[in-house]
Backbone as a ProteinNet text record, in pm:
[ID]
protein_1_A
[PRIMARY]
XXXXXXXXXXXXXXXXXXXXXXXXXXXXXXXXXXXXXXXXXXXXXXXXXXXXXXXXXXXXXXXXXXXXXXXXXXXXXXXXXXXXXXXXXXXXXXXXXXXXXXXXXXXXXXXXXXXXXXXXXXXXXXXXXXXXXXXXXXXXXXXXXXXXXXXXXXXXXXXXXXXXXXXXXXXXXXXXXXXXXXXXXXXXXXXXXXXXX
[TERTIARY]
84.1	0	89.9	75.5	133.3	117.4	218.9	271.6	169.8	46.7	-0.5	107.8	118.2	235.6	297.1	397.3	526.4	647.9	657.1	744.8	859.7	1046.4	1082.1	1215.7	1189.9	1229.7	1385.3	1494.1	1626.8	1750.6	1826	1989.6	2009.2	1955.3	2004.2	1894.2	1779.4	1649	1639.2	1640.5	1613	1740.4	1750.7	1906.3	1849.4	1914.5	1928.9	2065.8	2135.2	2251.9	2361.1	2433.9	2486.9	2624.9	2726.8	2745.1	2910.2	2966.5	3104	3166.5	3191.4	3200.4	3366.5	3392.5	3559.2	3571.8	3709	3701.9	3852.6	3901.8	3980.5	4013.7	4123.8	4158.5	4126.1	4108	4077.5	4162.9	4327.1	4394.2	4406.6	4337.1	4330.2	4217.8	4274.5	4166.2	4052.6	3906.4	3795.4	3806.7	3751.5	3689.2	3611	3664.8	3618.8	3518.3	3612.6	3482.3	3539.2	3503.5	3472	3616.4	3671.9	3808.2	3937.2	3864.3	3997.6	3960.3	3863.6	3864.7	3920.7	3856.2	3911.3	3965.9	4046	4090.7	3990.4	3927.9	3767.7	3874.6	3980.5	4050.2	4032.9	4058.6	4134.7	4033.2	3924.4	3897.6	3967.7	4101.3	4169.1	4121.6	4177	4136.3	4230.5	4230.4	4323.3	4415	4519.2	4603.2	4533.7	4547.4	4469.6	4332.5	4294.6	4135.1	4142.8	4079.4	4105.3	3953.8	3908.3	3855.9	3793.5	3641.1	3636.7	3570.5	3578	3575.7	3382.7	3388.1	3254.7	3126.1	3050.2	2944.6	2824	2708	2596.7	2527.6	2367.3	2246.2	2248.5	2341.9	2367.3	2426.8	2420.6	2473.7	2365.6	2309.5	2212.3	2262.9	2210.2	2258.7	2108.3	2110.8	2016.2	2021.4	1920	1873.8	1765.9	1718.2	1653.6	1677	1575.4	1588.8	1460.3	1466	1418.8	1340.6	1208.2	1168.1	1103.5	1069.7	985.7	905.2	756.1	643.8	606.1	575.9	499.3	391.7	303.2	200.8	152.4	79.6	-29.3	-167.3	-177.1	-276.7	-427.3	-380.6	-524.4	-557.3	-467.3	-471.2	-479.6	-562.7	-594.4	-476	-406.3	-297	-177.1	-127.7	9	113.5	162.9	167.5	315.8	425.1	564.6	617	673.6	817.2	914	1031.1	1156.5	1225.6	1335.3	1388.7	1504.6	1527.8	1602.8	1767.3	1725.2	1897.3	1834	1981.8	1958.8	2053	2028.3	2146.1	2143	2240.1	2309.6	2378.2	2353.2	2445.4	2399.4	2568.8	2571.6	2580.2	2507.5	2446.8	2508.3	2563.5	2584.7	2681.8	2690.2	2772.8	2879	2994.1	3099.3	3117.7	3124.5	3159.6	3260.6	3421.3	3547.4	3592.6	3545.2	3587	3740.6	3841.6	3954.2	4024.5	4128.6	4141	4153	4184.6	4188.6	4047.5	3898.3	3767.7	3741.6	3764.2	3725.7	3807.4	3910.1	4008.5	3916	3855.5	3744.9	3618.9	3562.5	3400.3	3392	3535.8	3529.9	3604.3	3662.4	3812.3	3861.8	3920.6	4049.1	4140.7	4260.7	4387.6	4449.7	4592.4	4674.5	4680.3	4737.6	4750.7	4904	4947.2	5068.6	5131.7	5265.9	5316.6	5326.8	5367.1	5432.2	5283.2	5360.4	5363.3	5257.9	5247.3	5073.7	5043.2	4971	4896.2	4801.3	4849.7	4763.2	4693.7	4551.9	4503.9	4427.5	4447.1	4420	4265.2	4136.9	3986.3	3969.4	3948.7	3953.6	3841.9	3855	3707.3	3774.8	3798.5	3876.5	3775.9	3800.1	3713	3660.5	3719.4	3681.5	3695.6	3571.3	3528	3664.4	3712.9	3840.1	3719.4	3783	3710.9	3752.5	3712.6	3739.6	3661.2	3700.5	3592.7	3532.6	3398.8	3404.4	3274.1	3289.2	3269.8	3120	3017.9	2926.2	2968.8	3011.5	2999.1	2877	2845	2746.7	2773.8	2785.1	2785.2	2648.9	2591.4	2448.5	2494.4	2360.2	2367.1	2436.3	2417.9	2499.6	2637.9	2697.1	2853	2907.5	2805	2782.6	2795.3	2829.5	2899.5	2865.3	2776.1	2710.4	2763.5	2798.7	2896.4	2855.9	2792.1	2765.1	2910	2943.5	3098.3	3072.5	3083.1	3099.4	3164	3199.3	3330.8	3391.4	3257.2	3348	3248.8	3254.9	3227.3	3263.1	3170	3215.2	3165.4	3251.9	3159.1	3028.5	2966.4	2802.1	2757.3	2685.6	2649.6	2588.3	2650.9	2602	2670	2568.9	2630.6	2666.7	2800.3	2820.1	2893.2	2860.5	2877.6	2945.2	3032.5	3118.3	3023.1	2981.1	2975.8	3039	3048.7	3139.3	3042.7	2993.9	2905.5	2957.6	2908.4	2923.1	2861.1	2734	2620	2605.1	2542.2	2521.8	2570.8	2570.4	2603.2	2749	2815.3	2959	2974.2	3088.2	3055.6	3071.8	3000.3	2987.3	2988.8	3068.9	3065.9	2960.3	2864.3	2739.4	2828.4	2833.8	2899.1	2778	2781.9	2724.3	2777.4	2802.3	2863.1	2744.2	2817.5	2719.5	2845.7	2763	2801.5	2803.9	2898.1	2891.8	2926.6	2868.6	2885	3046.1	3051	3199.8	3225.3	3206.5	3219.3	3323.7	3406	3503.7	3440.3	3343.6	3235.8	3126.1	3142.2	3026.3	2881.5	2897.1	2790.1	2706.4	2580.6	2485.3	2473.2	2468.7	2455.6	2539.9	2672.6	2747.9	2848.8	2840.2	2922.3	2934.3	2816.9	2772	2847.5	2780.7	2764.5	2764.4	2829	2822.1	2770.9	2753.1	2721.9	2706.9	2778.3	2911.6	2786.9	2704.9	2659.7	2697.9	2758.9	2812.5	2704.7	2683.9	2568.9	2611.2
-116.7	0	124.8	213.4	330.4	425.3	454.8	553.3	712.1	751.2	854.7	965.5	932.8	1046.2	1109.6	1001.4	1026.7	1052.8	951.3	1004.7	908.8	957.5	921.9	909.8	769	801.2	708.5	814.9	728.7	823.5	782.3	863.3	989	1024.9	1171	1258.6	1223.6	1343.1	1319.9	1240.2	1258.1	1223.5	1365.1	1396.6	1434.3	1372.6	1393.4	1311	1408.8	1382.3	1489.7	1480.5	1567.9	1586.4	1748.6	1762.9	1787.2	1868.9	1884.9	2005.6	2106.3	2234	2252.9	2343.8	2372.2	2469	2554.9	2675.5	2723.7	2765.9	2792.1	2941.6	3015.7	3116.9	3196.1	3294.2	3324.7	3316.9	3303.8	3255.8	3120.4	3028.7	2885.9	2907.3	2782.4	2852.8	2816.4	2787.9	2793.4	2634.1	2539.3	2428.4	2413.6	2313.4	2237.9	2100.6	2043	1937.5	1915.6	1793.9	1781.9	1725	1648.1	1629	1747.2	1841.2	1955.4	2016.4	2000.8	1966.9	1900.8	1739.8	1669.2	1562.5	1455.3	1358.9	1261.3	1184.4	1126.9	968.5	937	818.1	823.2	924.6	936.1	1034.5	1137.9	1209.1	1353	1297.4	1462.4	1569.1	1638.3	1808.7	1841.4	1855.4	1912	2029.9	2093.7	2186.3	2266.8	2422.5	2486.9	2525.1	2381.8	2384.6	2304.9	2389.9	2385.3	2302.2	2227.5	2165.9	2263.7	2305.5	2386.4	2267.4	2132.9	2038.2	1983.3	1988	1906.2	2024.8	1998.4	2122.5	2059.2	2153.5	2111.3	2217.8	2136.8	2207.5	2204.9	2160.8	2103.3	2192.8	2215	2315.4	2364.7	2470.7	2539.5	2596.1	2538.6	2707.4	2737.7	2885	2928.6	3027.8	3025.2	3137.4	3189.7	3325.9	3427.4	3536	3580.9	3726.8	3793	3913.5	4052.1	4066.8	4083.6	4143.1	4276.6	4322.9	4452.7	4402.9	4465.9	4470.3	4538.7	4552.1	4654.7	4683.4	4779.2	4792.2	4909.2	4916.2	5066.1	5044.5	5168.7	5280.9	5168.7	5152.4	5073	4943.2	4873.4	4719.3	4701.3	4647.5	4630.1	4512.5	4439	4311.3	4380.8	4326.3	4315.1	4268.8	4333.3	4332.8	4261.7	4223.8	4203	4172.5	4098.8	4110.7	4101.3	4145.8	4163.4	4141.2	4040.7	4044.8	4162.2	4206.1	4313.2	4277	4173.4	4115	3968	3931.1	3780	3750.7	3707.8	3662.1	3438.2	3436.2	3297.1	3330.8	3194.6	3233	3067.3	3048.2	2935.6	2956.1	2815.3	2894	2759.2	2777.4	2637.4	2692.3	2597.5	2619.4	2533.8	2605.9	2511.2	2401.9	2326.2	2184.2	2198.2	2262.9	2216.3	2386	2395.6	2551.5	2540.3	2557	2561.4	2720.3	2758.5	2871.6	2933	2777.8	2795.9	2818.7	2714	2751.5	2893	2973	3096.7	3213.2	3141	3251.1	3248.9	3174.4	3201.2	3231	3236.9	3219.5	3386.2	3434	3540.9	3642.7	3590.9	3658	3755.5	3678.8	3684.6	3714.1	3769.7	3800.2	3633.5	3660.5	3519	3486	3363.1	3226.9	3213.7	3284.4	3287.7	3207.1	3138.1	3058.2	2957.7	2840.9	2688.8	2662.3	2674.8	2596.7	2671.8	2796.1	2881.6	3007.2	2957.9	3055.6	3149.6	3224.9	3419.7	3428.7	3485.9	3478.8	3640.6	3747.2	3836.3	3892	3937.7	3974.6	4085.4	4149.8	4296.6	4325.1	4444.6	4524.2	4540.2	4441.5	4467.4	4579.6	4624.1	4709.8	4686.7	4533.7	4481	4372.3	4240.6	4148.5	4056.5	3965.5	3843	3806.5	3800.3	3732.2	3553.5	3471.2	3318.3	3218.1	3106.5	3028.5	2932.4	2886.7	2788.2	2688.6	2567.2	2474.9	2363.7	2330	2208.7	2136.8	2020.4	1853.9	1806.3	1684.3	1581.1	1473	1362.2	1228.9	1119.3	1125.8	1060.1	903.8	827.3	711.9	618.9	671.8	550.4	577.4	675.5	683.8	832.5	882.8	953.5	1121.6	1182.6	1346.2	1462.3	1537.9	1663	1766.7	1864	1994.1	2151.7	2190.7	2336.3	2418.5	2492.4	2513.6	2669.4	2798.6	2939.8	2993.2	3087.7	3144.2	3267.9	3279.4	3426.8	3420.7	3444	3433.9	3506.3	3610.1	3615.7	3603.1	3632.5	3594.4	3722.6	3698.7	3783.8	3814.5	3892.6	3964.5	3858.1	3803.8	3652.6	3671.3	3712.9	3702.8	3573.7	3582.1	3401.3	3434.8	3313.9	3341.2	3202.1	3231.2	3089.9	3091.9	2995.1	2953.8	2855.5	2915.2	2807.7	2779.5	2654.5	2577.9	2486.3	2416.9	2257.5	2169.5	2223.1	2079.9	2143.6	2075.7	2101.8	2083	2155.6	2152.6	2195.2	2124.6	2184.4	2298	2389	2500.9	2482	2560	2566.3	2718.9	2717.5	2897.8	2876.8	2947.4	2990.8	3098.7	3045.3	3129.7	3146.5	3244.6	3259.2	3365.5	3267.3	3319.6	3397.8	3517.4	3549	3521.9	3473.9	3409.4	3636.3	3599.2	3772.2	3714.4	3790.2	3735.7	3792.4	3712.8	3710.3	3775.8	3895.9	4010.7	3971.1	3900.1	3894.5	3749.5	3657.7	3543.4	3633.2	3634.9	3665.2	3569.6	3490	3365.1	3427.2	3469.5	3467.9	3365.9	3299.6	3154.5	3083.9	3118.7	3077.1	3164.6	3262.7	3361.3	3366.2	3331.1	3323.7	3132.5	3069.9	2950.3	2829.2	2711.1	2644.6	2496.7	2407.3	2264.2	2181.3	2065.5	1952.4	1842.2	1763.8	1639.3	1519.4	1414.2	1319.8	1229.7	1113.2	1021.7	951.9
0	0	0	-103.9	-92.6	-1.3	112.1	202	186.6	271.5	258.9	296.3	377.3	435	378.6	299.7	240	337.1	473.4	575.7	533.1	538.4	502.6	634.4	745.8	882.2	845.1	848	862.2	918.5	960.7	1063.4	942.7	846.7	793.5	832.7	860.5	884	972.5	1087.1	1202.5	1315.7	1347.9	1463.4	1588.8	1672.4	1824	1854.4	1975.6	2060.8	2055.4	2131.6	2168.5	2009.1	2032.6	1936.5	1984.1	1886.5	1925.9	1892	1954.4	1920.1	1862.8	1804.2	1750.2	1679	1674.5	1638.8	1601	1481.7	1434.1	1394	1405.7	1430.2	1253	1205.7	1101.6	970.9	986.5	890.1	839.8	941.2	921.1	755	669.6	505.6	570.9	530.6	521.3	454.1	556.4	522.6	400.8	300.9	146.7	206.3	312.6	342	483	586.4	708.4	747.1	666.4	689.1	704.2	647	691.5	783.5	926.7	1017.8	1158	1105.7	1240.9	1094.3	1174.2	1071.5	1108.5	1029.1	978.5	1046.4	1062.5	1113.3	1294.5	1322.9	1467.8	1579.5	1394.3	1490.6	1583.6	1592.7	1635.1	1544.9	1606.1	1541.8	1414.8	1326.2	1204.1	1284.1	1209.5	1277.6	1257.4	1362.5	1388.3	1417.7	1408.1	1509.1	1627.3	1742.5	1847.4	1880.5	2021	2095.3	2223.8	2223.6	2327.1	2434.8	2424.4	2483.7	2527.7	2670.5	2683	2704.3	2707.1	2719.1	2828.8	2870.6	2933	2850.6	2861	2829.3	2634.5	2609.8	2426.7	2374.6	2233	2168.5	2084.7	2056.5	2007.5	1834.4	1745.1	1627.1	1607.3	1562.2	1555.2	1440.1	1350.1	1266.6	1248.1	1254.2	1268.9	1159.2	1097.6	1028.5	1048.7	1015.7	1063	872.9	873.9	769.5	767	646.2	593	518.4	540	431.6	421.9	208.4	134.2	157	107.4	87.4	56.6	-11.7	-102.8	-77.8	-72.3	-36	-99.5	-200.3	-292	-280.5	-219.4	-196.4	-52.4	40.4	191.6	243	141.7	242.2	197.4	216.7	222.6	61.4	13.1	-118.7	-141.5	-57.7	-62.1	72.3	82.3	231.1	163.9	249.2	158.7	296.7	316.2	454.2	461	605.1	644.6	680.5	817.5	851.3	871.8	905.5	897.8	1004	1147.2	1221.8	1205.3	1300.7	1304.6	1440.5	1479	1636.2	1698.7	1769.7	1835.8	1975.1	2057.1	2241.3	2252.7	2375.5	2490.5	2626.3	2708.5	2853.7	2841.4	2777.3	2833.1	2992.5	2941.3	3103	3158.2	3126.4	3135.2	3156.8	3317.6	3367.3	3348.5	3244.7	3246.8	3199.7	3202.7	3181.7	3051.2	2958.8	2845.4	2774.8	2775.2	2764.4	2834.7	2879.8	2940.5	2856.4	2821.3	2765.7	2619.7	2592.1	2415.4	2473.7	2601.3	2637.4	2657.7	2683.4	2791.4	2722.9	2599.6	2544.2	2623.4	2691.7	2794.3	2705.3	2840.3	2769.9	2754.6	2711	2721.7	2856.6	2883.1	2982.5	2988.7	3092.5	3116.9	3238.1	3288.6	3350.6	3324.8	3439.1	3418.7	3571.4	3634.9	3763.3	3897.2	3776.3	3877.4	3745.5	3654.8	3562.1	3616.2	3488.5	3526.5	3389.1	3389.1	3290.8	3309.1	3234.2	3266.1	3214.3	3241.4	3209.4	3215.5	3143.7	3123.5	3012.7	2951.8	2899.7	2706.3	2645.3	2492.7	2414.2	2378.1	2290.1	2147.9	2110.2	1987.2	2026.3	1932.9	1960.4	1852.9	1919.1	1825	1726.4	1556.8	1503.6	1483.8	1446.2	1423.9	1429.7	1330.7	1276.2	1349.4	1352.4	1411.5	1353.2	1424.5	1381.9	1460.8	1435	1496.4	1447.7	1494	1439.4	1518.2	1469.7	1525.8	1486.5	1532.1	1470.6	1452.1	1344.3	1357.4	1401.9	1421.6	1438.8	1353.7	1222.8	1149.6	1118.6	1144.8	1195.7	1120.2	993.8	936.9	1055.5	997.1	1077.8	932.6	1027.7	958.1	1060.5	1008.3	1025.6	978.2	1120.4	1072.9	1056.1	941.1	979.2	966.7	1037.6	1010.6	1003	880.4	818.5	946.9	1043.7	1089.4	1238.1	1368.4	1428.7	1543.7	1617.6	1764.7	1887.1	2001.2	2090	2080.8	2184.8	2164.5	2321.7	2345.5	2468.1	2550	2671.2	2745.4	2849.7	2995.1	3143.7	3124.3	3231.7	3218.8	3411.1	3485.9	3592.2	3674.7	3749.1	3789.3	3928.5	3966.9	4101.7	4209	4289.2	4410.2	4501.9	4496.1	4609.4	4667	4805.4	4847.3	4749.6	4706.2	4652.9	4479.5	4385.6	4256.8	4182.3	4063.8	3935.5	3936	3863	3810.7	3785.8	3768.6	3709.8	3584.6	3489	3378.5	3309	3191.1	3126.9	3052.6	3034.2	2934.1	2826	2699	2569.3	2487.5	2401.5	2267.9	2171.5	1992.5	1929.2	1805.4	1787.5	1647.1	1547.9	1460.7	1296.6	1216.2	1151.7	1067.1	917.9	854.3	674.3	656.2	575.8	546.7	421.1	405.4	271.4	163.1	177.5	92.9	-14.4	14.1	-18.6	-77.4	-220.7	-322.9	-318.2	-304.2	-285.6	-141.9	-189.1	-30.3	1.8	-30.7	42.7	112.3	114.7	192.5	263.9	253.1	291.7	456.6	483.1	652.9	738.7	661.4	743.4	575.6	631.7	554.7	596.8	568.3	616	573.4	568	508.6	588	542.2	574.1	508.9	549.8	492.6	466.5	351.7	341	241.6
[MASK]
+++++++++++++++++++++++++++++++++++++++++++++++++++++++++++++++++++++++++++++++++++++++++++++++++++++++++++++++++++++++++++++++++++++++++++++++++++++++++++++++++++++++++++++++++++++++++++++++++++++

């Protein structure tokens, strides 16, 4: 009997589990596919992409845009939308309060010493730009990859706590995605995404 639906249930359309965040400094080139990344054998990180390690509460991407609508005097609806902006932005709580995850959650100064590190927090007046990266690994072994050409951090209290009882501490980050002007293609200039199948 032919399928009313037309539902088509298998490990590429339907994702859940946790993901893997990573982020590469802006001279690193711009990812062709998922292997110039992590190595698809081992899994490590390719050179110059870094590991912001374990997270709580998942990893979020998100897109949103802002529209405008037409309309004249002689016609009562609405005659056009035309969108305005378009954001992108990745949310999660780093797991791994280390000084190095804080030094990207928080853009911190450098991480200085051996044997008792100083990491200095202060007020920068410009946001670091650099790339970064979602992995996921679906069920059937298959890895889909939000990858963004340009990225920074974004306006997010993030707060350490010291208790006896609870939750670990955890940094709350969020990045905005920025189009990457020098990428003629609207379509990719922002964000790209590499699904393997």
């Amino acid at each position: 009997m032919a399928d009313f639906f037309r539902t088509a249930i298998n490990d590429d359309t339907f994702i859940r589990g946790p993901a893997r965040l990573m982020w590469a400094g802006t001279t690193i080139a711009f990812p062709t596919q998922i292997s110039d990344i992590i190595n698809l054998s081992t899994y490590d990180a390719q050179t110059g992409w870094n590991d912001l390690g374990a997270t709580k509460t998942g990893i979020t991407v998100t897109h949103n845009n802002t529209e405008e609508e037409f309309d004249v005097d002689q016609i009562l609806g609405i005659i056009d939308v035309r969108p305005v902006t378009y954001e992108q932005a990745v949310t999660t709580a780093l797991a791994e309060a280390s000084l190095a995850r804080m030094q990207v959650a928080w853009q911190a100064g450098p991480i200085t010493g051996t044997t008792e590190q100083q990491m200095g927090v202060g007020e920068p007046t410009v946001y670091v730009k650099r790339r970064l990266a979602v992995l996921h690994q679906k069920a059937d072994g298959k890895i889909r990859a939000h990858v963004f050409r340009l990225v920074t951090k974004s306006a997010q209290e993030s707060s350490l706590a010291f208790n006896k009882t609870g939750e670990q501490q955890q940094i709350p980050v969020r990045f905005r995605a920025l189009a990457d002007t020098s990428v003629a293609d609207v379509d990719t200039r922002t964000q790209v995404i590499f699904n393997q199948v």
